[in-house]
PQR file with spaces between the fields and no chain letter, atoms N, CA, C, O and H, PARSE charges and radii, in Angstrom:
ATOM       1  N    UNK     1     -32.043  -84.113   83.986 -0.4000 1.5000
ATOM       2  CA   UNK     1     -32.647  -83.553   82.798 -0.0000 2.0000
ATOM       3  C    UNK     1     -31.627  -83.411   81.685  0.5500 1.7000
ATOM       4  O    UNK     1     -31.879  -83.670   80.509 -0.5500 1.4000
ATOM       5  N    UNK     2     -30.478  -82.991   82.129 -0.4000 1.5000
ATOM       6  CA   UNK     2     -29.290  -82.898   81.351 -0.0000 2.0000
ATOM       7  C    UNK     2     -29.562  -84.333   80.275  0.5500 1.7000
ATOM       8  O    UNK     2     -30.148  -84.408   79.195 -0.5500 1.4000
ATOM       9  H    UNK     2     -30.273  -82.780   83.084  0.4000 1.0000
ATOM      10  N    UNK     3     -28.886  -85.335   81.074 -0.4000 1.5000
ATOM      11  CA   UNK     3     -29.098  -86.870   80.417 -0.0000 2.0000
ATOM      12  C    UNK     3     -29.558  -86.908   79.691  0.5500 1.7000
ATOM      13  O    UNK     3     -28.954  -87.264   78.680 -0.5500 1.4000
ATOM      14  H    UNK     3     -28.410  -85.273   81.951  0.4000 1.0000
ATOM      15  N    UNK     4     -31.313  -86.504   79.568 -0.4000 1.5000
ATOM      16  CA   UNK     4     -32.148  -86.838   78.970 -0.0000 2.0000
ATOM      17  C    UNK     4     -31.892  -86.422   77.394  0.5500 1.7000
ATOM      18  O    UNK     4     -31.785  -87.203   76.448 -0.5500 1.4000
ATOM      19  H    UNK     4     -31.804  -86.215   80.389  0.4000 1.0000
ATOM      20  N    UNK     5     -31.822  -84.962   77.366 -0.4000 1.5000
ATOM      21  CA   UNK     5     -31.774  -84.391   76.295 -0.0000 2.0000
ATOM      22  C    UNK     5     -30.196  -84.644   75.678  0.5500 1.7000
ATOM      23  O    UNK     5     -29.946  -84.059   74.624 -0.5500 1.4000
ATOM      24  H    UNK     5     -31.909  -84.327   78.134  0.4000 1.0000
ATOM      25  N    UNK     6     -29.324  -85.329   76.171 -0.4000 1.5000
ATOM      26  CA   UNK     6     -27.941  -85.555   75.576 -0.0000 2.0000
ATOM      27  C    UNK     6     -28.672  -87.162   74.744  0.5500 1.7000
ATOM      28  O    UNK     6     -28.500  -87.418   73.553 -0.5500 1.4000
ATOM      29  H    UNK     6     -29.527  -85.804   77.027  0.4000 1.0000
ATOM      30  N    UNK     7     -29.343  -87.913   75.562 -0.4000 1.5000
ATOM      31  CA   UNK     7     -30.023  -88.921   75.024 -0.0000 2.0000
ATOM      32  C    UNK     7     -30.749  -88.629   74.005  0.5500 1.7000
ATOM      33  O    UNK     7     -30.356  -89.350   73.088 -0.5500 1.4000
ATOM      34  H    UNK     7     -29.483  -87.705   76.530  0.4000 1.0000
ATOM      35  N    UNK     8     -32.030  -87.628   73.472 -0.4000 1.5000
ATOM      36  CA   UNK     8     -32.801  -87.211   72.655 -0.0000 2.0000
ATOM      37  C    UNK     8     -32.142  -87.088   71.519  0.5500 1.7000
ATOM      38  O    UNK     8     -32.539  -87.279   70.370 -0.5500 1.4000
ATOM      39  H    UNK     8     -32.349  -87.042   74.217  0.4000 1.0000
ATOM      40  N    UNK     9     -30.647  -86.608   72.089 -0.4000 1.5000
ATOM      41  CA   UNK     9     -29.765  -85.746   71.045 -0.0000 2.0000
ATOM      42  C    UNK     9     -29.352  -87.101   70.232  0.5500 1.7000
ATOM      43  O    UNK     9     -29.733  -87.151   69.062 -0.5500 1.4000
ATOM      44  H    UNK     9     -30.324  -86.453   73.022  0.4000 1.0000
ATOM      45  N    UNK    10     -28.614  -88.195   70.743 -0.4000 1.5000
ATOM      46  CA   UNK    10     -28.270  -89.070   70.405 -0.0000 2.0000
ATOM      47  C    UNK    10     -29.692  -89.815   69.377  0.5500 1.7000
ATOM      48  O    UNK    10     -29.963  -89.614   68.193 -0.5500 1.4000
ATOM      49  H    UNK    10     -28.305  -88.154   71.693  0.4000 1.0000
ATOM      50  N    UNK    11     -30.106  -90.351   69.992 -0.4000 1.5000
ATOM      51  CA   UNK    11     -31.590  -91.120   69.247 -0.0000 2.0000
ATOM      52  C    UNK    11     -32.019  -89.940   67.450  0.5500 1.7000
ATOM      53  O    UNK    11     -32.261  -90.269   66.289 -0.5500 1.4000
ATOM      54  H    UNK    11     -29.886  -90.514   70.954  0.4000 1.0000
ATOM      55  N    UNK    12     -31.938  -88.942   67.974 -0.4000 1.5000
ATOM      56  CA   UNK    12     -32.473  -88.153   67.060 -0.0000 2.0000
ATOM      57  C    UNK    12     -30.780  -88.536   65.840  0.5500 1.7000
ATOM      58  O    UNK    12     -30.870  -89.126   64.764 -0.5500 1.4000
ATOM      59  H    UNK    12     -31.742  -88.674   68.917  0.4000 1.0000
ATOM      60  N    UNK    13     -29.531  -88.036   66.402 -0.4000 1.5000
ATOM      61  CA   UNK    13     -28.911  -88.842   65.673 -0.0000 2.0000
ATOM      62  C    UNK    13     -29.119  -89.950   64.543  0.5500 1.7000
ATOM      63  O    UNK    13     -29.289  -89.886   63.325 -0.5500 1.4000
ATOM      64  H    UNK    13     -29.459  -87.556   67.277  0.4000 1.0000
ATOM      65  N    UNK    14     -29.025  -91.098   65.560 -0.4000 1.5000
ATOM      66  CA   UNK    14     -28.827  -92.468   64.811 -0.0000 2.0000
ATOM      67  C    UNK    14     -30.570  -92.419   63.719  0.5500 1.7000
ATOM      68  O    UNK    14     -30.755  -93.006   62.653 -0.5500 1.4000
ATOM      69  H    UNK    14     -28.887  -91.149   66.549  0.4000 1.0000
ATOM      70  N    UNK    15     -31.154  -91.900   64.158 -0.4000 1.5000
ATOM      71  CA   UNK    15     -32.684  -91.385   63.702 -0.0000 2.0000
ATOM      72  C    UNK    15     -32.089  -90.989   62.024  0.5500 1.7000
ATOM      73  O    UNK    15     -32.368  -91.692   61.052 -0.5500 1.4000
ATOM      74  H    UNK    15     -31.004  -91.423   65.024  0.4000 1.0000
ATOM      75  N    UNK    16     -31.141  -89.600   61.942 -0.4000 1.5000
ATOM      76  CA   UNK    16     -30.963  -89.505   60.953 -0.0000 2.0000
ATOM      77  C    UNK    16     -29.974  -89.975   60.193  0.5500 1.7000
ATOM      78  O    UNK    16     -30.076  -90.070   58.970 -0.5500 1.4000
ATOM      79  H    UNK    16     -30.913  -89.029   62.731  0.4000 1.0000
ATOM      80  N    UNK    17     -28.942  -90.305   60.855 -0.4000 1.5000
ATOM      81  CA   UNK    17     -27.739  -91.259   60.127 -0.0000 2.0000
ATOM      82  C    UNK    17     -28.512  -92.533   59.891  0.5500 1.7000
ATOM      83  O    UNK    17     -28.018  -93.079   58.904 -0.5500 1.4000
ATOM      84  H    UNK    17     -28.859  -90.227   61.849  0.4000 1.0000
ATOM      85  N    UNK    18     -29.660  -93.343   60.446 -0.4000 1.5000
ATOM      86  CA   UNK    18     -30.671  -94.406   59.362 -0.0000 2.0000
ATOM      87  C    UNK    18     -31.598  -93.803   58.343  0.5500 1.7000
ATOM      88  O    UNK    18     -31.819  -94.540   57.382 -0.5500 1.4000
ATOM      89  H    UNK    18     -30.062  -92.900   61.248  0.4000 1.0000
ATOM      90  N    UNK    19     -32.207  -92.594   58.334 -0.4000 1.5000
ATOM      91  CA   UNK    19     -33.162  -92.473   57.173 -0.0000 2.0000
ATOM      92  C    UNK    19     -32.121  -91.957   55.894  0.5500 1.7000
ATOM      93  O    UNK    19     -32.496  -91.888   54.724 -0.5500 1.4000
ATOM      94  H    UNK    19     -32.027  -91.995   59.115  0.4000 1.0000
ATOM      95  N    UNK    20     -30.498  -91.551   56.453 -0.4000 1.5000
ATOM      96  CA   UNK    20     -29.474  -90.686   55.265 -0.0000 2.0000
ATOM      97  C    UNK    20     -29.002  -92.544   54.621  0.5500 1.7000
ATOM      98  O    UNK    20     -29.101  -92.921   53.454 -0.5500 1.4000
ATOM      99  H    UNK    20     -30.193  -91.607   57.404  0.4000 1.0000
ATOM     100  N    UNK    21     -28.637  -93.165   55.505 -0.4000 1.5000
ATOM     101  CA   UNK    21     -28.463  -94.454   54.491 -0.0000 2.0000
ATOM     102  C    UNK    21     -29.681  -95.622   53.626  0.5500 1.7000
ATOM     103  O    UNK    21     -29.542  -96.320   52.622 -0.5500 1.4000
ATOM     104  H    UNK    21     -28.556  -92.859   56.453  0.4000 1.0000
ATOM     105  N    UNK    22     -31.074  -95.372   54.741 -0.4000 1.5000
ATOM     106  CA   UNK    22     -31.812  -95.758   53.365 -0.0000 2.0000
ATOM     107  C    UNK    22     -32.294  -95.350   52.068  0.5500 1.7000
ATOM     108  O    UNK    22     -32.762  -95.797   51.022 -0.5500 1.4000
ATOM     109  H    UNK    22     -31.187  -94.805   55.557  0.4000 1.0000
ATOM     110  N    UNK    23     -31.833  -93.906   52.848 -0.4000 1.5000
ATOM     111  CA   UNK    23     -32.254  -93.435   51.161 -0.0000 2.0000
ATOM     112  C    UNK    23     -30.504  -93.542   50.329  0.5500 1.7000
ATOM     113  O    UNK    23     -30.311  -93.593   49.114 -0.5500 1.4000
ATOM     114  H    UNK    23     -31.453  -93.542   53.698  0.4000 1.0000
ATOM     115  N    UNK    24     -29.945  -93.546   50.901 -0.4000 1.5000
ATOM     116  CA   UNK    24     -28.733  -93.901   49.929 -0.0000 2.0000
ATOM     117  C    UNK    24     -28.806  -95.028   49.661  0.5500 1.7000
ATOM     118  O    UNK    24     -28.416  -95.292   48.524 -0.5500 1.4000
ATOM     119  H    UNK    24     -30.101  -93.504   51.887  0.4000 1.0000
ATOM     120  N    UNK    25     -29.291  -96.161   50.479 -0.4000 1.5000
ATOM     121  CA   UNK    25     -29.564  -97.552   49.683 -0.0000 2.0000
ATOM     122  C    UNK    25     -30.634  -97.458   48.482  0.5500 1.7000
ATOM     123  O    UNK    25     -30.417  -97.976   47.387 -0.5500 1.4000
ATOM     124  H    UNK    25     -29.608  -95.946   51.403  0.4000 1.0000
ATOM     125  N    UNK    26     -31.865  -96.714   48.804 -0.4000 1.5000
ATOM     126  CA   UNK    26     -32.995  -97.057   48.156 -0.0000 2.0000
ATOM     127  C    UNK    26     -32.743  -95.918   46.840  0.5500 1.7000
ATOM     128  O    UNK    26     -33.310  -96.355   45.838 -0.5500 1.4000
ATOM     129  H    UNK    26     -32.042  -96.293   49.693  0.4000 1.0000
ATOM     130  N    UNK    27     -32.244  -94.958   46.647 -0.4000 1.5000
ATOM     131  CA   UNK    27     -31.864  -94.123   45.324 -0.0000 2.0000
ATOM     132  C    UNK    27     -31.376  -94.810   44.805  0.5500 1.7000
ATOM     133  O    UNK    27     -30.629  -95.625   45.345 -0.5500 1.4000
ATOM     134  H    UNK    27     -31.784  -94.603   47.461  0.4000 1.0000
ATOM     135  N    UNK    28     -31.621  -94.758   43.413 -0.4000 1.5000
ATOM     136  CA   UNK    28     -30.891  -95.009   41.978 -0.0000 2.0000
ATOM     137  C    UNK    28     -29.883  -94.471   42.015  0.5500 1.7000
ATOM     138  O    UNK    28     -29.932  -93.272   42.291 -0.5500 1.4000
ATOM     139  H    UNK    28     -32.229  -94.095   42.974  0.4000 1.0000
ATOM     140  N    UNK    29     -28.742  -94.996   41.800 -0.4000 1.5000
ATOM     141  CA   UNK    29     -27.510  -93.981   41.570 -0.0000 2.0000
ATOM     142  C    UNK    29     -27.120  -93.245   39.803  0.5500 1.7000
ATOM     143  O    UNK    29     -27.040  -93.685   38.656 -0.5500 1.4000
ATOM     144  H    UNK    29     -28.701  -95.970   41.576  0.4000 1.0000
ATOM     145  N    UNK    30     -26.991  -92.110   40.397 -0.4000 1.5000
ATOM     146  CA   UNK    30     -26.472  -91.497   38.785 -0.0000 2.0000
ATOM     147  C    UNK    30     -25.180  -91.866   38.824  0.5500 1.7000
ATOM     148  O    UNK    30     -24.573  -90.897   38.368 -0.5500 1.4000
ATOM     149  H    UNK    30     -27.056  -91.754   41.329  0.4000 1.0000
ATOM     150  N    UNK    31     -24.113  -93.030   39.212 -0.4000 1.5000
ATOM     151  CA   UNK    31     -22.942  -93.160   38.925 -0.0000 2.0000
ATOM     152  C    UNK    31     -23.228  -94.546   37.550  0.5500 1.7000
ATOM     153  O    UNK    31     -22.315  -94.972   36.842 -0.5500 1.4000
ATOM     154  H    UNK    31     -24.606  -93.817   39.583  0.4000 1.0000
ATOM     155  N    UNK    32     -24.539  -94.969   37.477 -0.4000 1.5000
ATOM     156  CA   UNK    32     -24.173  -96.126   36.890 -0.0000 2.0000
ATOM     157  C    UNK    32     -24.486  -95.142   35.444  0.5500 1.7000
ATOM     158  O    UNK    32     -24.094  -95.973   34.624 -0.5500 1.4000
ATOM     159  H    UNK    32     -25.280  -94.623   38.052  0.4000 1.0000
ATOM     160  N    UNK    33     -24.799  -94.285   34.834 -0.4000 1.5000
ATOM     161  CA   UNK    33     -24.834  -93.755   34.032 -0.0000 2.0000
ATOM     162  C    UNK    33     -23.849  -93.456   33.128  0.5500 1.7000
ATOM     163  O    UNK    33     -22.662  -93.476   33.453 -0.5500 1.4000
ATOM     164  H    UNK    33     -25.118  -93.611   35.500  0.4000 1.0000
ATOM     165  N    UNK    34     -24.326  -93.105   31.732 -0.4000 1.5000
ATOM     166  CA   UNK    34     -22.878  -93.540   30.639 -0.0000 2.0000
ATOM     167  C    UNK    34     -23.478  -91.959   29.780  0.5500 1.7000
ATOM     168  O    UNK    34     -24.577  -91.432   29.952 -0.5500 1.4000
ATOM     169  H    UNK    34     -25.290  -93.088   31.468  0.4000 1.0000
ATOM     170  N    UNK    35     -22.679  -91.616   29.119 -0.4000 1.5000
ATOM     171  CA   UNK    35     -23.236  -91.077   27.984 -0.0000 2.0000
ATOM     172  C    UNK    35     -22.354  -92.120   26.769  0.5500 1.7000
ATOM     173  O    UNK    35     -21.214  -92.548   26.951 -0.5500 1.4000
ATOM     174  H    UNK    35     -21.786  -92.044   28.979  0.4000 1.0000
ATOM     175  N    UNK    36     -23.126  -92.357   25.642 -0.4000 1.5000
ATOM     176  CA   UNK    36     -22.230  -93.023   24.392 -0.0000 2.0000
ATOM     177  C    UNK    36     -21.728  -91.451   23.364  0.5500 1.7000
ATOM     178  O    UNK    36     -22.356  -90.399   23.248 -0.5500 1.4000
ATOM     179  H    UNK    36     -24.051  -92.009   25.494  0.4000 1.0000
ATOM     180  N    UNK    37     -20.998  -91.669   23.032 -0.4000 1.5000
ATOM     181  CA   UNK    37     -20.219  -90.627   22.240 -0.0000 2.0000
ATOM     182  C    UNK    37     -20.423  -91.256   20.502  0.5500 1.7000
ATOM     183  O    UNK    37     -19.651  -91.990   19.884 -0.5500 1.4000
ATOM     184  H    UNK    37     -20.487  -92.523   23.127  0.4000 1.0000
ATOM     185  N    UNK    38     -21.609  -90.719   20.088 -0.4000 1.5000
ATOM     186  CA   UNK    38     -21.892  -91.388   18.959 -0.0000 2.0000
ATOM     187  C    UNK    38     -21.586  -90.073   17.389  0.5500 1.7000
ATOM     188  O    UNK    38     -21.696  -88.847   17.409 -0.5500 1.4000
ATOM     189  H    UNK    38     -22.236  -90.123   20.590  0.4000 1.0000
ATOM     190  N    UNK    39     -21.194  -90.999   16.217 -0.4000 1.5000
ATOM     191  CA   UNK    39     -21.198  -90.055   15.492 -0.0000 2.0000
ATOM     192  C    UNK    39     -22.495  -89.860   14.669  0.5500 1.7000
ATOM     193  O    UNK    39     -23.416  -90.592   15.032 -0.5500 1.4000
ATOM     194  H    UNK    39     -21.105  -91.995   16.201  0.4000 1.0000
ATOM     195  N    UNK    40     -22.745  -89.071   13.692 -0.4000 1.5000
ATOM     196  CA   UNK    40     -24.038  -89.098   12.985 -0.0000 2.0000
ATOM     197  C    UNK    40     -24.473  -90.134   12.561  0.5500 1.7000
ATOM     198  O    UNK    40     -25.509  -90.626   13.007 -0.5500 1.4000
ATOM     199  H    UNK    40     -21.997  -88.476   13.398  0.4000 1.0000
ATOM     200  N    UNK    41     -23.728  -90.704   11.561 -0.4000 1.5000
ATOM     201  CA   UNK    41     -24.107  -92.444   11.153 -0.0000 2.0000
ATOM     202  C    UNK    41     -24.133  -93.354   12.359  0.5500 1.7000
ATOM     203  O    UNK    41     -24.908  -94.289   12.158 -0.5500 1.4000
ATOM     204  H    UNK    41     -22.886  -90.304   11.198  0.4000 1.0000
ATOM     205  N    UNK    42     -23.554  -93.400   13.540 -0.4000 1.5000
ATOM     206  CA   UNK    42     -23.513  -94.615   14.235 -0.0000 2.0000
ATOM     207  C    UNK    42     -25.515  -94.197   15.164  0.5500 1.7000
ATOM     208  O    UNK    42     -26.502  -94.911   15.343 -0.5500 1.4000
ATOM     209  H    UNK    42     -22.924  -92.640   13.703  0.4000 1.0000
ATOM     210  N    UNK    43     -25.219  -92.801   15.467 -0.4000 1.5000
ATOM     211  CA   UNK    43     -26.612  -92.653   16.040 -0.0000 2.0000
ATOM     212  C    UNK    43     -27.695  -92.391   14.957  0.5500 1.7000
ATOM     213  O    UNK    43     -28.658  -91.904   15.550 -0.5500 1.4000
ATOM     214  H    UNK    43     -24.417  -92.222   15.321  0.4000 1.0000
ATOM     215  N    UNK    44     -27.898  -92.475   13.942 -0.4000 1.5000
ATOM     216  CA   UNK    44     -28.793  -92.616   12.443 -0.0000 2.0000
ATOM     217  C    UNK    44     -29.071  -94.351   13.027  0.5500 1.7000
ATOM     218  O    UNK    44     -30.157  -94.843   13.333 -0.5500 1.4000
ATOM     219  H    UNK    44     -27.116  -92.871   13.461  0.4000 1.0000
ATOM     220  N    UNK    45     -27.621  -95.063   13.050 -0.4000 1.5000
ATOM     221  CA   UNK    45     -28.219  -96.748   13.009 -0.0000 2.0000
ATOM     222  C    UNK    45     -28.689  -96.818   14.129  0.5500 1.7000
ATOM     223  O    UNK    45     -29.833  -97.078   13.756 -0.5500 1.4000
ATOM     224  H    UNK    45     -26.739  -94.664   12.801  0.4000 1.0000
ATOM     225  N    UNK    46     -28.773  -96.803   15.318 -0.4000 1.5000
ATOM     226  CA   UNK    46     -29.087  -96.876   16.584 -0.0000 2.0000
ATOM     227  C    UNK    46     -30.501  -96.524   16.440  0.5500 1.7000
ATOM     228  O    UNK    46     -31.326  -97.281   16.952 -0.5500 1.4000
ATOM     229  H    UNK    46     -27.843  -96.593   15.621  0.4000 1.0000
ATOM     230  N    UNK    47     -30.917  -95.418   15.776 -0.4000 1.5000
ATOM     231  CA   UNK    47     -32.179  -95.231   16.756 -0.0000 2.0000
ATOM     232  C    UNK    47     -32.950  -95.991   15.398  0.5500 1.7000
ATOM     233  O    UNK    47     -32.365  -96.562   14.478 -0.5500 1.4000
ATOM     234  H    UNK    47     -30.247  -94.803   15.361  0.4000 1.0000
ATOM     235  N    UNK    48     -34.646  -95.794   15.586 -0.4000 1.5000
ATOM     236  CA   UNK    48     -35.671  -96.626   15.505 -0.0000 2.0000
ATOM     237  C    UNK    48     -36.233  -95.570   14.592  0.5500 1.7000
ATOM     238  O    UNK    48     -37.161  -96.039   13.933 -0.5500 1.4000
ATOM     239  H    UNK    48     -35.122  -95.330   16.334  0.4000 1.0000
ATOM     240  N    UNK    49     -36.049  -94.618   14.392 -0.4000 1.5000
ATOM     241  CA   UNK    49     -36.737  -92.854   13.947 -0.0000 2.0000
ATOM     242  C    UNK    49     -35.946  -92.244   13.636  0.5500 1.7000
ATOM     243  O    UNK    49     -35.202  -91.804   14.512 -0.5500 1.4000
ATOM     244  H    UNK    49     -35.295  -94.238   14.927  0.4000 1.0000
ATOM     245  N    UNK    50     -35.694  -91.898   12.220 -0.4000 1.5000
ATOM     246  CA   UNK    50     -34.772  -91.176   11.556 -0.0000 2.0000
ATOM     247  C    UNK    50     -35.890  -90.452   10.510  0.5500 1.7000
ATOM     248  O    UNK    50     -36.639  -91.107    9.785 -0.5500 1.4000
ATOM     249  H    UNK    50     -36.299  -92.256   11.508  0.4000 1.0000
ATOM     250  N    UNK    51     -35.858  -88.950   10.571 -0.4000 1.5000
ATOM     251  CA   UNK    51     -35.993  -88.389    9.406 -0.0000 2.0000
ATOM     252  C    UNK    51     -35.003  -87.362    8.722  0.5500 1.7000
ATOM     253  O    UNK    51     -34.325  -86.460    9.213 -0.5500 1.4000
ATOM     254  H    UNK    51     -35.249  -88.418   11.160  0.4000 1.0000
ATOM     255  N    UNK    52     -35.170  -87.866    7.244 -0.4000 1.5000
ATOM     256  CA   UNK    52     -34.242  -87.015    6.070 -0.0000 2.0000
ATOM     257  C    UNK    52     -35.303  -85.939    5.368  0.5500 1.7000
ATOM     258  O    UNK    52     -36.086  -86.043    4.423 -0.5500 1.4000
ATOM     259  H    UNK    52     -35.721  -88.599    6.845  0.4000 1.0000
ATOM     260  N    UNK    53     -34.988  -84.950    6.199 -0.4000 1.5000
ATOM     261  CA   UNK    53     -35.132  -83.387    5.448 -0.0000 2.0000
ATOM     262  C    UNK    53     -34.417  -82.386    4.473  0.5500 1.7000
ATOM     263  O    UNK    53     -33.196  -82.491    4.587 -0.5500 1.4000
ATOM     264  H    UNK    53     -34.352  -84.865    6.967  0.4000 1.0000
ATOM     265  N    UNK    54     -34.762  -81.544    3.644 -0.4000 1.5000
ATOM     266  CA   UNK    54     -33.889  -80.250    3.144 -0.0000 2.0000
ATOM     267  C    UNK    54     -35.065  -78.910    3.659  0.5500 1.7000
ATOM     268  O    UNK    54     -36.271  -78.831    3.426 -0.5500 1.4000
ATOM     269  H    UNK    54     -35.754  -81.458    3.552  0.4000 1.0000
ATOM     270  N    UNK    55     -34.199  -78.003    4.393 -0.4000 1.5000
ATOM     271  CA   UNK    55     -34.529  -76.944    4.676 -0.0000 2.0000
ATOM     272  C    UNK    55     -34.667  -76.243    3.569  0.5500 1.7000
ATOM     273  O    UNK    55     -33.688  -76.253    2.823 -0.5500 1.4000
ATOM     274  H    UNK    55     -33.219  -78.068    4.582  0.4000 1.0000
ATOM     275  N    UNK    56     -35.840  -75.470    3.148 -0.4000 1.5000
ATOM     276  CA   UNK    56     -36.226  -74.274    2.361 -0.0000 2.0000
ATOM     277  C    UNK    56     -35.721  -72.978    2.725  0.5500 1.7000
ATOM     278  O    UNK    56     -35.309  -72.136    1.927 -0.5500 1.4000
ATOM     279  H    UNK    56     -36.636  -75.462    3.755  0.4000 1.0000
ATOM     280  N    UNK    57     -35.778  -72.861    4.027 -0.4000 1.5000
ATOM     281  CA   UNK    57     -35.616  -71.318    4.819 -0.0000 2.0000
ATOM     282  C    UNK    57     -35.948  -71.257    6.113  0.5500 1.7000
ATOM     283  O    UNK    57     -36.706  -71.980    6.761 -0.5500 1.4000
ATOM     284  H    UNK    57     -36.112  -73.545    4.676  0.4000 1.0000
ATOM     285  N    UNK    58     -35.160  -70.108    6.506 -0.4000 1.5000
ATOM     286  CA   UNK    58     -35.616  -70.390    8.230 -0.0000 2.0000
ATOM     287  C    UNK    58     -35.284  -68.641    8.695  0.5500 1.7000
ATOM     288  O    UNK    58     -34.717  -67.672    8.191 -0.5500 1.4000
ATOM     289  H    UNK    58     -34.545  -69.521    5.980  0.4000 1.0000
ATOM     290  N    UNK    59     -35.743  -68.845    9.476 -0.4000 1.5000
ATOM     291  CA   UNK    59     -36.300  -67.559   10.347 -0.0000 2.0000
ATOM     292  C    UNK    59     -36.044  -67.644   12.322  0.5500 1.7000
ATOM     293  O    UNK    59     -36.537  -68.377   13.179 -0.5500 1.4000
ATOM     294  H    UNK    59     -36.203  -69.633    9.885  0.4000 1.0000
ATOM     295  N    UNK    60     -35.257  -66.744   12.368 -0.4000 1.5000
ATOM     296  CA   UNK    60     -34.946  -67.030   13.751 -0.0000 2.0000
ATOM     297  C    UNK    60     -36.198  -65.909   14.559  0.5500 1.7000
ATOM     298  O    UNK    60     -36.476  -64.977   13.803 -0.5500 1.4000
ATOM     299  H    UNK    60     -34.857  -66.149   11.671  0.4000 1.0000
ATOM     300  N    UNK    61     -36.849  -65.866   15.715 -0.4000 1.5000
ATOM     301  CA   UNK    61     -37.845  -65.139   16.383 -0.0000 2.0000
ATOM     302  C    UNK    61     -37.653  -65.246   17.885  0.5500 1.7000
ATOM     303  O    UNK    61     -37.618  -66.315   18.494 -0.5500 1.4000
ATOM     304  H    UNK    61     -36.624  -66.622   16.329  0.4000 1.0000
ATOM     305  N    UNK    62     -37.556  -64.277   18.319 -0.4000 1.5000
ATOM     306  CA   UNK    62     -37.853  -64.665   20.291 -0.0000 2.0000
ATOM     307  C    UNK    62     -39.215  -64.820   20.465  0.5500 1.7000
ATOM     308  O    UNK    62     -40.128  -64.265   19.853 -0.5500 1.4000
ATOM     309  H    UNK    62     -37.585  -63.408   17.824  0.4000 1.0000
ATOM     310  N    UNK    63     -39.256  -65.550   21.270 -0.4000 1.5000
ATOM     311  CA   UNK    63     -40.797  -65.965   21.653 -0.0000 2.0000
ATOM     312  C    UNK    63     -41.532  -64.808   22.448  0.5500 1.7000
ATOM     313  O    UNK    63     -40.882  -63.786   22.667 -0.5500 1.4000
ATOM     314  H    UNK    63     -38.515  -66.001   21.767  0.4000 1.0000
ATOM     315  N    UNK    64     -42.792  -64.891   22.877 -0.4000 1.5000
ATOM     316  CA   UNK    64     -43.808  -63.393   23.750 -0.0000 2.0000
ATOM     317  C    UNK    64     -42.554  -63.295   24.732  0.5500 1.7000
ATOM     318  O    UNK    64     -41.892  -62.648   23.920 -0.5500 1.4000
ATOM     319  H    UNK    64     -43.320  -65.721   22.699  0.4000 1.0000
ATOM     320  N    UNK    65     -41.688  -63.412   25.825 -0.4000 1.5000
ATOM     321  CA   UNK    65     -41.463  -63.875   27.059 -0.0000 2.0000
ATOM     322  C    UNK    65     -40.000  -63.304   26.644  0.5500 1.7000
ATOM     323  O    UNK    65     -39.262  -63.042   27.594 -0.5500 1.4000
ATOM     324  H    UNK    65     -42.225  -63.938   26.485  0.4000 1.0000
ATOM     325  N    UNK    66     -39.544  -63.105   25.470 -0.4000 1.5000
ATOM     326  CA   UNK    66     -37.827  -63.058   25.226 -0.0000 2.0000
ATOM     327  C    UNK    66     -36.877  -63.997   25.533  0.5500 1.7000
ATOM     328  O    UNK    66     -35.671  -63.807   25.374 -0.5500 1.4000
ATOM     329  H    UNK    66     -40.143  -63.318   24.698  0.4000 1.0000
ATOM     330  N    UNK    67     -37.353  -64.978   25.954 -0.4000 1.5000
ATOM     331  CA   UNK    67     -36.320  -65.858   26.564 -0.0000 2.0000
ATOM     332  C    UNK    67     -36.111  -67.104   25.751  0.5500 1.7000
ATOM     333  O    UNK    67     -35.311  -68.019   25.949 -0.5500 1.4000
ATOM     334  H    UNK    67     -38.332  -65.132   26.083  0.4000 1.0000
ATOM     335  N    UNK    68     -36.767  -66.988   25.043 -0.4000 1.5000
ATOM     336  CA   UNK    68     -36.525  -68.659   23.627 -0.0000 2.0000
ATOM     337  C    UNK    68     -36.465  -67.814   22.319  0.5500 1.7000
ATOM     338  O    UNK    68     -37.096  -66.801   22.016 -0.5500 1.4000
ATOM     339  H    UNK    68     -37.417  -66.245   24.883  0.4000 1.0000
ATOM     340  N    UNK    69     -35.534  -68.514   21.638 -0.4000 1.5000
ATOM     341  CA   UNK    69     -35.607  -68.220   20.242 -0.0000 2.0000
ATOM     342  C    UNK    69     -36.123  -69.471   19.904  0.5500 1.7000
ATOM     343  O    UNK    69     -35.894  -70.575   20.399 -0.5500 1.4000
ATOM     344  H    UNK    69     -35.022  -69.337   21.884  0.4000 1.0000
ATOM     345  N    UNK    70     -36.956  -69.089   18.857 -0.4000 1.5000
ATOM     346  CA   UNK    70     -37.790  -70.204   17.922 -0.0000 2.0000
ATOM     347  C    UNK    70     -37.473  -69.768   16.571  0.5500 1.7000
ATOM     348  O    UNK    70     -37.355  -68.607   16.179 -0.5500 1.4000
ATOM     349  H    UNK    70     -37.142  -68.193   18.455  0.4000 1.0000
ATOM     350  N    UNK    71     -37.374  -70.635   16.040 -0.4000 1.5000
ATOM     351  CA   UNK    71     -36.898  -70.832   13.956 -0.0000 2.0000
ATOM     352  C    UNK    71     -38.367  -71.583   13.665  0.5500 1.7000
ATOM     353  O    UNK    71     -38.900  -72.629   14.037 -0.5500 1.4000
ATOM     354  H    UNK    71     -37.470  -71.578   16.359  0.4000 1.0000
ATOM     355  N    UNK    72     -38.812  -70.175   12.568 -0.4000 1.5000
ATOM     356  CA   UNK    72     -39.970  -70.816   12.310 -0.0000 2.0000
ATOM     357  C    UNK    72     -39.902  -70.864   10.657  0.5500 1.7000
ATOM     358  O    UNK    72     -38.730  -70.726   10.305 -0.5500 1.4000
ATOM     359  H    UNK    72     -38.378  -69.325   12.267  0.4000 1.0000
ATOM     360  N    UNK    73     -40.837  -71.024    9.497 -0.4000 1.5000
ATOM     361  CA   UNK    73     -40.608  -70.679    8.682 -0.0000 2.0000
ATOM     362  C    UNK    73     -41.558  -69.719    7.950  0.5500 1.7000
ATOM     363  O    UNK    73     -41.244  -69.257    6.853 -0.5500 1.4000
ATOM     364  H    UNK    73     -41.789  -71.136    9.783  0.4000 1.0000
């Protein structure tokens, strides 16, 4: 009986050392990830959606909950 369960032990093993490497095969890795270090003009040209505003006034408020400030006007 001993055997058995030193066997179970094993199987259950290799059981999880295969589902820990397919999912390390099958995840996306966050190593291929970049951030770009852009300045205002270089990310103005980059994107597709730029808007040019002038603020009138602003108003800072915590939200019902206290936990967000919102600027409203």
């Amino acid at each position: 009986m001993e055997e058995m369960s030193r066997c179970l032990s094993r199987r259950e093993l290799r059981a999880a050392l295969l589902l820990f490497a397919l999912l390390t095969l099958l995840t996306p890795s966050a190593l291929g990830a970049h951030v770009a270090q852009l300045s205002g003009r270089e990310l103005a040209a980059a994107s597709s959606n730029v808007v040019v505003a002038v603020v009138e006034d602003r108003n800072v408020r915590w939200n019902g909950n206290a936990d967000i400030t919102l600027t409203v006007k």
